[in-house]
Backbone as CSV, one residue per row, in Angstrom:
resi,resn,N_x,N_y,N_z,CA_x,CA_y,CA_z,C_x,C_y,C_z
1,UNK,125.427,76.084,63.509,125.830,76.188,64.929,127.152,76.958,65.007
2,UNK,127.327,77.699,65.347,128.326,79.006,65.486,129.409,78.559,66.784
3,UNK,129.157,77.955,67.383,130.143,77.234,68.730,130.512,76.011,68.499
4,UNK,131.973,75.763,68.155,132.085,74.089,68.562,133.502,74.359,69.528
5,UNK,133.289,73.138,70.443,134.276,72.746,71.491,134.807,71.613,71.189
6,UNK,135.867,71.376,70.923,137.666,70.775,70.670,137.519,70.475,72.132
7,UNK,137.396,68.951,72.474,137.223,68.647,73.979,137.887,67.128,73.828
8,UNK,137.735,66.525,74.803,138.300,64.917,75.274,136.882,64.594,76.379
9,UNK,136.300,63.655,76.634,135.330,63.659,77.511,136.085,63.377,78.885
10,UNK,137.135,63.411,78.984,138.231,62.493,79.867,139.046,63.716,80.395
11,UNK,139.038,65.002,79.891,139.570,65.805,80.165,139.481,67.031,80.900
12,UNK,140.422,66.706,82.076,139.713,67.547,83.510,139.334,69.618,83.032
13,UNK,140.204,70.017,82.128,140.028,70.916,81.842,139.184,71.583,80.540
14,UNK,139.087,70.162,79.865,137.366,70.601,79.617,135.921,70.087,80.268
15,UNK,136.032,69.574,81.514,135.083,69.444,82.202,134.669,70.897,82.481
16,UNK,136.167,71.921,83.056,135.962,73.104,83.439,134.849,73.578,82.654
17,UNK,135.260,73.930,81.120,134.205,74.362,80.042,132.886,73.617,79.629
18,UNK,132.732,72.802,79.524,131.498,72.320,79.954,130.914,72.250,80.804
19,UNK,131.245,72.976,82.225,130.176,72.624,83.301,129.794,74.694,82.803
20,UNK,130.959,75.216,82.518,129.832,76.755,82.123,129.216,76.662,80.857
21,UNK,129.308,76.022,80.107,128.356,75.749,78.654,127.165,74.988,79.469
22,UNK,126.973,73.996,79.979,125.667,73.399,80.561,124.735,74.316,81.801
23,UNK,125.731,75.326,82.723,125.106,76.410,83.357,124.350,76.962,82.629
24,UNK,124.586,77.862,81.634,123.738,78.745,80.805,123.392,77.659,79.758
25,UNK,123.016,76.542,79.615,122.031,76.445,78.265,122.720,76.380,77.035
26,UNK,124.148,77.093,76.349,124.344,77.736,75.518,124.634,76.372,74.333
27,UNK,124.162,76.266,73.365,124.595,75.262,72.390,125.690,75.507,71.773
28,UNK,125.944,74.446,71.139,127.633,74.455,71.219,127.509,72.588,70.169
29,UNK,128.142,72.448,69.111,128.667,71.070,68.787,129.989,70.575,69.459
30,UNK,130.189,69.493,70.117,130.956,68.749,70.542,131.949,68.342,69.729
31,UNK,133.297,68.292,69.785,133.841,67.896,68.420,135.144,67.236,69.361
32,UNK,134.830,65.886,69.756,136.124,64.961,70.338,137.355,64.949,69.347
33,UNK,138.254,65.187,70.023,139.299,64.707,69.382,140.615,63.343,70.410
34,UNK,140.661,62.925,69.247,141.610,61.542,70.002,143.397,62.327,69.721
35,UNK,143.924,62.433,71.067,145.425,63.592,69.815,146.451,61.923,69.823
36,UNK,145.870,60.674,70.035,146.453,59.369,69.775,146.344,59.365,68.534
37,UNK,145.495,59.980,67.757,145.408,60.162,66.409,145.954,60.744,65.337
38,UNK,147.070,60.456,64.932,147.860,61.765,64.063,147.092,62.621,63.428
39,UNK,145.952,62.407,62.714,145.282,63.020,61.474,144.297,64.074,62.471
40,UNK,143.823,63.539,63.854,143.271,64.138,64.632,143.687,65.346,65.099
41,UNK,145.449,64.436,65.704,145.989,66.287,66.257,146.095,66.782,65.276
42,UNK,146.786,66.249,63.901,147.126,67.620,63.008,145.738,68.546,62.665
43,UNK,144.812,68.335,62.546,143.746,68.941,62.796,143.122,69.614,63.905
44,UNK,143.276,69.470,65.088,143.787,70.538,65.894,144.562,71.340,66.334
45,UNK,146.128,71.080,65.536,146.802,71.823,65.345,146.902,73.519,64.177
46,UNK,146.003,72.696,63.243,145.995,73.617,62.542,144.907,75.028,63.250
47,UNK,144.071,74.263,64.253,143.125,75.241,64.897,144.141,76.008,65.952
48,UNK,145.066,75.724,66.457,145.602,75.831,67.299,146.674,74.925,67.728
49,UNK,148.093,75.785,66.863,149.011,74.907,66.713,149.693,74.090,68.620
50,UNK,149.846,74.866,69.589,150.012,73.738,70.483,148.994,72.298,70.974
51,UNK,148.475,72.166,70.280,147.350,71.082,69.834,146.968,70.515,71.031
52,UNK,146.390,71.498,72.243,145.972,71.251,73.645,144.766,71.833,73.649
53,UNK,143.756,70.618,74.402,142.164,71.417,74.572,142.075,71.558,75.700
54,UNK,140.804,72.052,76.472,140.046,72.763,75.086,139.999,73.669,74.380
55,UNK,139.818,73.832,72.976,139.324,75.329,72.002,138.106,75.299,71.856
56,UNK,137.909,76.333,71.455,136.674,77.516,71.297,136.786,77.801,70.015
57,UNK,135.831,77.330,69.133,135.962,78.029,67.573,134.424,78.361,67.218
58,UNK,134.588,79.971,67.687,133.161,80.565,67.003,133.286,81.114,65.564
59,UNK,132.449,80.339,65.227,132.410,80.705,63.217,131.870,82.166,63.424
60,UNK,130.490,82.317,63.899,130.255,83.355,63.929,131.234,84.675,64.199
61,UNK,131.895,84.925,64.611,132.674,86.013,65.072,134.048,85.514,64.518
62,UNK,134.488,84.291,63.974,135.598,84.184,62.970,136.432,83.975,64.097
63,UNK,136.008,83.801,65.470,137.180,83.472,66.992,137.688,82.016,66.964
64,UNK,139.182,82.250,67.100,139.299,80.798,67.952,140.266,80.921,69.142
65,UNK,139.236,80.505,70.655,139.940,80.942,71.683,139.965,79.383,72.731
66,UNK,141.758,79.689,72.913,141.994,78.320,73.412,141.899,78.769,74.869
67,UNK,142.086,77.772,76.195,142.418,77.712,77.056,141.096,78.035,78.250
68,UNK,140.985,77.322,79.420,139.708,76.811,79.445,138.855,78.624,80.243
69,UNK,139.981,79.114,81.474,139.450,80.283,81.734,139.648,81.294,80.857
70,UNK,139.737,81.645,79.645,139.620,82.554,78.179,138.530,82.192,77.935
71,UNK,138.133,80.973,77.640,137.177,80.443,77.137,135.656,81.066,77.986
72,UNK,135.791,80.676,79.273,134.736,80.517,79.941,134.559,82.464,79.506
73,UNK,135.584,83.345,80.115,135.735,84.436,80.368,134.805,85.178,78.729
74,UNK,135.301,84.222,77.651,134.886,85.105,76.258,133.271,84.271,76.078
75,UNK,132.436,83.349,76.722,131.479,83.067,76.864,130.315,83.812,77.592
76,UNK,131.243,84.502,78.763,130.563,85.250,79.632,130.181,86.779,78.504
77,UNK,131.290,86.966,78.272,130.957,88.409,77.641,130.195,88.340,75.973
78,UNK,130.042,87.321,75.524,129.505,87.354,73.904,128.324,86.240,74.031
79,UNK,128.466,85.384,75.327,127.021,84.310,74.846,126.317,84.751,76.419
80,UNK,125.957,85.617,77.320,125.909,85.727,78.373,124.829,85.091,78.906
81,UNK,124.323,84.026,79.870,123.269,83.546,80.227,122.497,84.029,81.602
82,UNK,121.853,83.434,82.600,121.419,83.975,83.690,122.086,83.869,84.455
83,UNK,122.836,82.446,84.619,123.722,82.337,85.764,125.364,83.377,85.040
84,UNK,125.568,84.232,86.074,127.132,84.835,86.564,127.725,84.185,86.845
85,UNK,128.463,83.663,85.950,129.926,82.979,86.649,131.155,83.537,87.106
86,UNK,130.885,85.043,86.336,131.424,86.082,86.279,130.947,87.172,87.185
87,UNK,131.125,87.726,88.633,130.122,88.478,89.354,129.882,89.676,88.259
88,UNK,128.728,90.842,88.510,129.193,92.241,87.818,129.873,92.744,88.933
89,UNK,129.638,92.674,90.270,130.476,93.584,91.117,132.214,92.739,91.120
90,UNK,132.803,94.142,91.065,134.274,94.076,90.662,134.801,93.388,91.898
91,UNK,135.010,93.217,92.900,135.420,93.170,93.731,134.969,91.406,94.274
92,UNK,133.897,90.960,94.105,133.211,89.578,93.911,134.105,89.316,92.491
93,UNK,134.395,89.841,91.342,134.648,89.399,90.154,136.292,89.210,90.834
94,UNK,136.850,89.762,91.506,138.716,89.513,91.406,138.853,88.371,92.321
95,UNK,137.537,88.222,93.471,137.743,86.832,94.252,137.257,85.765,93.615
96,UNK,136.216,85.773,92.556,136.519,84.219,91.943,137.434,84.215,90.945
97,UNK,138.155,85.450,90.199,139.509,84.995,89.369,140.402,84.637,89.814
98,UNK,140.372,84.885,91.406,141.617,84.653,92.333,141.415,83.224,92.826
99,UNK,140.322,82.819,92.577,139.774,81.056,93.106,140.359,80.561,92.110
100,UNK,139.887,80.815,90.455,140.241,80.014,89.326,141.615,80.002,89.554
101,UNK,142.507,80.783,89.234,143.577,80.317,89.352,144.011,79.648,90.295
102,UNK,143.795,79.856,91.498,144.080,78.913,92.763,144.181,77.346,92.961
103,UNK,142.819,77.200,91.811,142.739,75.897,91.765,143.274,75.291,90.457
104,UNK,143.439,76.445,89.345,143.740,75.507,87.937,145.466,75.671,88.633
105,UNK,146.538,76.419,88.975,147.812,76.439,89.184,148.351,75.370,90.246
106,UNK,147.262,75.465,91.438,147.775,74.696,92.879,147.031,73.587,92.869
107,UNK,145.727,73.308,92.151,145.627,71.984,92.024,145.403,71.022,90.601
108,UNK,145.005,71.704,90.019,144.887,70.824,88.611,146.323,70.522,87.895
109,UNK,146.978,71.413,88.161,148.233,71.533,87.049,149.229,70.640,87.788
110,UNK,149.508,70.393,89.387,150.070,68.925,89.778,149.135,68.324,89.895
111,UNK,148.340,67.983,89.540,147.234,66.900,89.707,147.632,66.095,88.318
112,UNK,147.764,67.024,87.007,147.651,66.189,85.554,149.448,65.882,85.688
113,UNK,149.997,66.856,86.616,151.780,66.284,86.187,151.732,64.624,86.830
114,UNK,150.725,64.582,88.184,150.589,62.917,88.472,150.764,62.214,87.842
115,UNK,149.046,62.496,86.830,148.802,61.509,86.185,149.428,61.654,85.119
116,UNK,150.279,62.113,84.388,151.280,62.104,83.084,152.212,61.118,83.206
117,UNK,152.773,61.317,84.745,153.629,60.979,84.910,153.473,59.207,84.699
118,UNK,152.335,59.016,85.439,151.989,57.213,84.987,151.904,56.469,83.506
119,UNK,151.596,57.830,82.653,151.428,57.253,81.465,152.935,57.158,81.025
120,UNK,154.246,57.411,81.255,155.295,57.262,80.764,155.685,56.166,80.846
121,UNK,156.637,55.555,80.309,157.738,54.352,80.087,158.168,54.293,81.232
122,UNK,158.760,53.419,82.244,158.821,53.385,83.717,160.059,53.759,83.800
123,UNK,161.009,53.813,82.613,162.343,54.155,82.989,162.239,55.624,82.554
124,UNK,161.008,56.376,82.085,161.261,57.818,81.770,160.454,58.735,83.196
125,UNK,160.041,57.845,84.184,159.370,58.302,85.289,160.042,59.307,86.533
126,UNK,159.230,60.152,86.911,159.885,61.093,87.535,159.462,61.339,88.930
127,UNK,159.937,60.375,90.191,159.552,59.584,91.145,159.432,61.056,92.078
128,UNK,161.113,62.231,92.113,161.224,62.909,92.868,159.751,64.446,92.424
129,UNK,159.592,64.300,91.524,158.818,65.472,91.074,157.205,65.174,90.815
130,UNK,157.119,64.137,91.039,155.722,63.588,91.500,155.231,63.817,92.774
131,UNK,156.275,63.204,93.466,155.899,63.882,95.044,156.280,65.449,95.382
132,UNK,157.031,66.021,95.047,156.606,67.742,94.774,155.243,67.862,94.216
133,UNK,154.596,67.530,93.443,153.543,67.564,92.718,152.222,67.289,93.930
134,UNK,152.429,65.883,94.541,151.658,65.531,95.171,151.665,66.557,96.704
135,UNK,153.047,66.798,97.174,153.204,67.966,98.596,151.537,69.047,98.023
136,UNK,152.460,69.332,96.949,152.115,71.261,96.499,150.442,70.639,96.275
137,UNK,149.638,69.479,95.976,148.512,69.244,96.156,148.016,69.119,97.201
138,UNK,148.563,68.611,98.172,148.475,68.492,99.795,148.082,69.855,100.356
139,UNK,149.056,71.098,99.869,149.330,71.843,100.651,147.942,73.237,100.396
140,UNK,147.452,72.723,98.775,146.686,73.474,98.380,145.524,73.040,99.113
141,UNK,145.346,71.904,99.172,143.832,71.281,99.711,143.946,71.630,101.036
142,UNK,144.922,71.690,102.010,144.558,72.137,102.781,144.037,73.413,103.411
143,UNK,144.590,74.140,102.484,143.803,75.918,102.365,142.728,75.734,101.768
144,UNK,142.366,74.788,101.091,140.794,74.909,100.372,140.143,74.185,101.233
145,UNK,140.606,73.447,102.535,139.832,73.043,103.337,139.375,73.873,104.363
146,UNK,140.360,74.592,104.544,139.861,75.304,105.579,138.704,76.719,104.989
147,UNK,139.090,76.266,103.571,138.008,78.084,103.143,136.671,77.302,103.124
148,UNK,136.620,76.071,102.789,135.366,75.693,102.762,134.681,75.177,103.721
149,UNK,135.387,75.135,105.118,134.078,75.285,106.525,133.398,76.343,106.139
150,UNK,133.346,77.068,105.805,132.117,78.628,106.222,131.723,78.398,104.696
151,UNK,131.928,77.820,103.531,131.355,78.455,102.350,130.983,77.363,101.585
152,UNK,129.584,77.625,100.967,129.005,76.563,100.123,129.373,76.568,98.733
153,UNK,130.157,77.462,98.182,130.874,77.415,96.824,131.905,78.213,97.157
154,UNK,132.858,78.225,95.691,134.368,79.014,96.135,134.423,80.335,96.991
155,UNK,133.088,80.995,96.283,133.466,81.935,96.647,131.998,82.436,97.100
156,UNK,131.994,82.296,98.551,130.663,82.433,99.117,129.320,81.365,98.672
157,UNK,128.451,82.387,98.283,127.065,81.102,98.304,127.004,81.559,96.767
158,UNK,127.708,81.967,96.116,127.011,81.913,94.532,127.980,80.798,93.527
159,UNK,127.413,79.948,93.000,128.373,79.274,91.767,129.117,80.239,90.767
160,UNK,130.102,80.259,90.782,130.898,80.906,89.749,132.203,80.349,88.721
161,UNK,132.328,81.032,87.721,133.752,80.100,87.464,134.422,79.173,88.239
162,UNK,135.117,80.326,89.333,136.177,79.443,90.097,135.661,77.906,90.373
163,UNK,134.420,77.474,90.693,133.213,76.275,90.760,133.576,75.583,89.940
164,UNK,133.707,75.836,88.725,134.371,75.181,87.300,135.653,74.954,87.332
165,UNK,136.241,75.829,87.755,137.392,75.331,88.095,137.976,74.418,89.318
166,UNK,137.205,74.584,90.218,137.193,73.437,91.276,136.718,72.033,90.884
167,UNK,135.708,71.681,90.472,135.551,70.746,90.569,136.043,69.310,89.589
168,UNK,136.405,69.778,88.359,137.183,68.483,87.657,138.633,67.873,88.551
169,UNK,139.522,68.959,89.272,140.458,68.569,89.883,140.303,68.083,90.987
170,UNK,139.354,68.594,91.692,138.945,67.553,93.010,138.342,66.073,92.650
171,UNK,137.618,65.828,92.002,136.837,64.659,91.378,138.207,64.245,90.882
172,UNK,139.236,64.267,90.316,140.137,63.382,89.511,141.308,63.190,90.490
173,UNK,141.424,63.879,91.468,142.168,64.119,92.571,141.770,62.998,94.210
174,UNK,140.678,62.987,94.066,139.679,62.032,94.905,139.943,60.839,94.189
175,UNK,139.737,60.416,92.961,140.344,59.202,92.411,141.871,58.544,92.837
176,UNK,142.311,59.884,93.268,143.456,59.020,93.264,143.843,58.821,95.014
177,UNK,143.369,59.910,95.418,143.917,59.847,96.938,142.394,60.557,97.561
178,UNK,141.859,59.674,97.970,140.364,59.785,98.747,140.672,61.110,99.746
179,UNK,139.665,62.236,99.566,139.655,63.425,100.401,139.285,63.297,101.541
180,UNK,138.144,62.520,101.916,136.997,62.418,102.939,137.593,62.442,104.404
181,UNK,138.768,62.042,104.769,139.483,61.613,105.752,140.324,62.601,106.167
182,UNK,141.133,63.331,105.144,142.235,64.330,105.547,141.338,65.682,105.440
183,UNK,140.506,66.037,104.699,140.262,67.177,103.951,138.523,66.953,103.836
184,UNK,137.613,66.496,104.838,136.087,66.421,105.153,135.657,67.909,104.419
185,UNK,135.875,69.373,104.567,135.066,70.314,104.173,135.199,70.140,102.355
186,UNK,136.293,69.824,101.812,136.671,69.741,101.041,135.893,68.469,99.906
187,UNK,135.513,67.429,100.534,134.963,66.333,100.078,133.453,66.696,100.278
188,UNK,132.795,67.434,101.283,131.937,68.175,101.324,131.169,68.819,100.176
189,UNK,132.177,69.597,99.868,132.050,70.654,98.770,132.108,69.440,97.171
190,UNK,132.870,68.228,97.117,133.164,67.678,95.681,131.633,67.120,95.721
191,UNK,130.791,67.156,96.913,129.770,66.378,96.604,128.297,67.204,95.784
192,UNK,128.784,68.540,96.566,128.361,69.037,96.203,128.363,69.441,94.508
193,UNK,129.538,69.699,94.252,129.667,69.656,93.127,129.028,68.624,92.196
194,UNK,129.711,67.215,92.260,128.799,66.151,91.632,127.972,66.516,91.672
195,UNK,126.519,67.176,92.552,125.389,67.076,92.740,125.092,68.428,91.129
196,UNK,125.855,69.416,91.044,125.443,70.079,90.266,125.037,70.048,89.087
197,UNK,123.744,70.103,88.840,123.385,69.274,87.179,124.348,69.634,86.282
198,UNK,125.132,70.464,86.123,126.249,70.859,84.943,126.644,69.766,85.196
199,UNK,127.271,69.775,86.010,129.153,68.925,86.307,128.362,67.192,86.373
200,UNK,127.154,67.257,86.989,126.738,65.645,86.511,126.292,65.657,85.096
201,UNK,126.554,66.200,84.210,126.197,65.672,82.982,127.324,65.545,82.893
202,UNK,128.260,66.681,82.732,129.447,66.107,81.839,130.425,64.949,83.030
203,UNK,130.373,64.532,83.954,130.613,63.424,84.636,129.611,62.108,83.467
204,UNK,128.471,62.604,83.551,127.711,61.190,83.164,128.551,61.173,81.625
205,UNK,128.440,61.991,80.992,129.309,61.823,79.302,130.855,61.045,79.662
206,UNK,131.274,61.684,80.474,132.814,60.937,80.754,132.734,59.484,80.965
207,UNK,131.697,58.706,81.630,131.908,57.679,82.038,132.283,56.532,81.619
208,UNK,131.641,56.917,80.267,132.317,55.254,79.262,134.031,55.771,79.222
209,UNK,134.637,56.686,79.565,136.141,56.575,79.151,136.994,56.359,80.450
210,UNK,136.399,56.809,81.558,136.819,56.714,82.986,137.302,55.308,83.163
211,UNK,137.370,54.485,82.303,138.318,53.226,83.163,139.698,53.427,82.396
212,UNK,139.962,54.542,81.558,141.244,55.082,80.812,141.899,55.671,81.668
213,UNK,141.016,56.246,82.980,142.042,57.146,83.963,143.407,56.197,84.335
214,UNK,144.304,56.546,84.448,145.302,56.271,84.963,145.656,56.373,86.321
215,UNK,144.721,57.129,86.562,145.297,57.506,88.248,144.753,56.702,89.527
């Protein structure tokens, strides 16, 4: 097997990569790592010394590519399946790179400073920069609420990356502060998502660890 994924089942940003590995079909060995584990991280360190998943280690091609939109991006071009996550037209292709980031910068990335923040020692907690965290989540969902009255995925009616990138942070984000009420198009769209056989498998794999969430 020429693909293995360096993942956490618990981990919103390899949900990203697994919901485009389960789009296309593409096999791949699973290879959990616990980084509570010394012997664990140092072994993902050596794959990739900032010892953060997910990685990408294709034997075949001698690659090891970390980080979840690289990942998806070097899947598209060397394992390519039916579904585009990637448009070919250029211009469809810069509006869902412009989604992915939208959502991994403005919502995932204060979404995990949240929940980090709970896992600390209560006297190492960072009360004022949580709620910056939580605003700048506020402020994102509300532009993703309003893009998603008119649109059944990020970016128009086709699933694409950015899709992958939407949906682990809304689902872990909804855990903590229910969408349905402030942000309806938005909770709309997470259902949709759940509904997507990708993202419900790797939801259904997560579930035995989901009472670990913190949030």
């Amino acid at each position: 097997m020429p693909l293995t994924l360096y993942l956490h089942p618990l981990s919103s940003f390899c949900h990203k990569v697994l919901i485009a590995l389960y789009e296309n079909s593409i096999p791949f060995v699973p290879h959990i790592v616990n980084l509570g584990d010394p012997v664990a991280r140092e072994e993902l360190k050596k794959l990739w010394p900032l010892a953060r998943f997910p990685v990408l280690r294709d034997e075949a091609r001698g690659r090891t590519v970390p980080e979840s939109t690289v990942i998806i991006e070097y899947l598209a071009q060397h394992y390519p399946g039916p579904e585009k996550l990637i448009p070919d037209d250029p211009e469809l292709a810069v509006q869902v790179r412009s989604a992915d980031r939208f959502y991994d910068l403005h919502l995932h990335e204060p979404m995990q400073k949240v929940v980090a923040d709970k896992l600390r020692p209560a006297d190492c907690r960072d009360p004022l920069g949580v709620e910056q965290a939580r605003e700048h989540m506020r402020t994102a969902l509300r532009v993703a609420n309003d893009e998603m009255a008119t649109r059944r995925w990020a970016v128009g009616d086709h699933f694409s990356m950015a899709d992958c990138a939407a949906a682990p942070p809304l689902f872990f984000t909804n855990l903590m502060m229910p969408l349905a009420n402030e942000f309806p198009h938005v909770s709309a769209y997470l259902d949709r998502l759940k509904k997507r056989p990708s993202y419900a498998r790797a939801l259904a794999e997560a579930q035995p660890y989901l009472a670990m969430f913190p949030g």
